[in-house]
C-alpha positions, 0 to 999 in steps of 0.5 A: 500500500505505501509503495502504490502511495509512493508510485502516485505521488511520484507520477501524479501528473502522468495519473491525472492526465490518464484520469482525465482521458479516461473519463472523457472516453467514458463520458464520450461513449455513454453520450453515444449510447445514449444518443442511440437511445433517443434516435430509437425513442425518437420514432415512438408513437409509430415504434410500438404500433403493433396492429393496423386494423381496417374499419368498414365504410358507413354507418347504417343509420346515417343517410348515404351521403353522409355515411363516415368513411371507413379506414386503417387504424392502429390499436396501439399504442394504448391511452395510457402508453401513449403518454408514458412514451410522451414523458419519456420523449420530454426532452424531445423538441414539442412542436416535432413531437405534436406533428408527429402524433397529428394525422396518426389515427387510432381505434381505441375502445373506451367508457363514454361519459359524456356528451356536450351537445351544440346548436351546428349539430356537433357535440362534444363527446368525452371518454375515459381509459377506466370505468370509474373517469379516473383514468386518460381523459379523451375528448372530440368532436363528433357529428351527430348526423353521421353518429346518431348512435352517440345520443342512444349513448348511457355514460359507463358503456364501453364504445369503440371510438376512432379518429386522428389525434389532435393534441396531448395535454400531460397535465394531470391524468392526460387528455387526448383530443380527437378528431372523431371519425369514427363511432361504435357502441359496444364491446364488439371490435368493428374491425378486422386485422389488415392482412400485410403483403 
């Protein structure tokens, strides 16, 4: 022990310059990692989807002209996932992050709760992740013309609800702003699973 005492005293110089370019090294390469890591992160929501499912056009109750059409969603990521992927992409820059979740349209089920109805024929529909409203809140706006089925709607019942994401707000137990495109009542999936060529 003294000999090794002796050694460091004698070259400290020659210590600390070895110290020093090792931990820049190791600082070096954990930012690499890291920087791969984000790279990877980087390409969530669409990263976890792990379904695409295609919804038949039409509503049968709505008049033809008026019918919504049908399209390709994802099931995944859920609610929930998509804002734990979102505090995890914080540090991320916040205007590339909400055009990346713009335009990306999901099929989720969830318990309707309420409706806010408006003189143009809209409404505002709001949903829950969990039975009891203490889950993700998603809210959107609906066309009643195309979705009569809403207004037969008991708040509690598990519907099917599709659209393109609008917006995120973290606060709290998050909210999720659709635009509604899509609306099924019941726990039946209205879908069937996109064959991949």
């Amino acid at each position: 022990m003294e000999r090794l005492k002796a050694f460091l005293q004698q070259h400290r110089e020659r210590v600390t310059v070895i110290g020093v370019v090792f931990a820049f090294f190791l600082f070096a390469a954990g930012g690499l990692y890291l920087q791969g890591k984000n790279e990877s992160i980087e390409t969530s929501p669409e990263a976890v989807v792990r379904q695409q499912v295609k919804v038949a056009a039409g509503t049968a109750n709505a008049p033809a002209a008026k019918r919504a059409a049908g399209g390709r969603y994802y099931l995944q990521p859920s609610p929930t996932e998509l804002l734990d992927q979102l505090s995890e992409l914080a540090a991320l820059n916040p205007i590339a992050r909400s055009e990346r979740l713009q335009q990306f349209r999901i099929l989720w089920q969830l318990y309707f709760f309420r409706l806010d109805r408006s003189a143009e024929g809209a409404a505002r529909m709001v949903l829950d992740v969990a039975e009891d409203g203490f889950g993700v809140v998603v809210e959107g706006e609906i066309d009643l013309s195309i979705h009569p089925l809403v207004l037969a709607t008991a708040p509690g019942e598990k519907v099917w609800v599709g659209g393109n994401i609008l917006a995120v707000d973290q606060a709290g137990t998050g909210t999720i702003y659709l635009a509604i495109d899509h609306f099924s009542p019941g726990e039946t999936p209205p879908f069937a699973p996109v064959q991949k060529k």
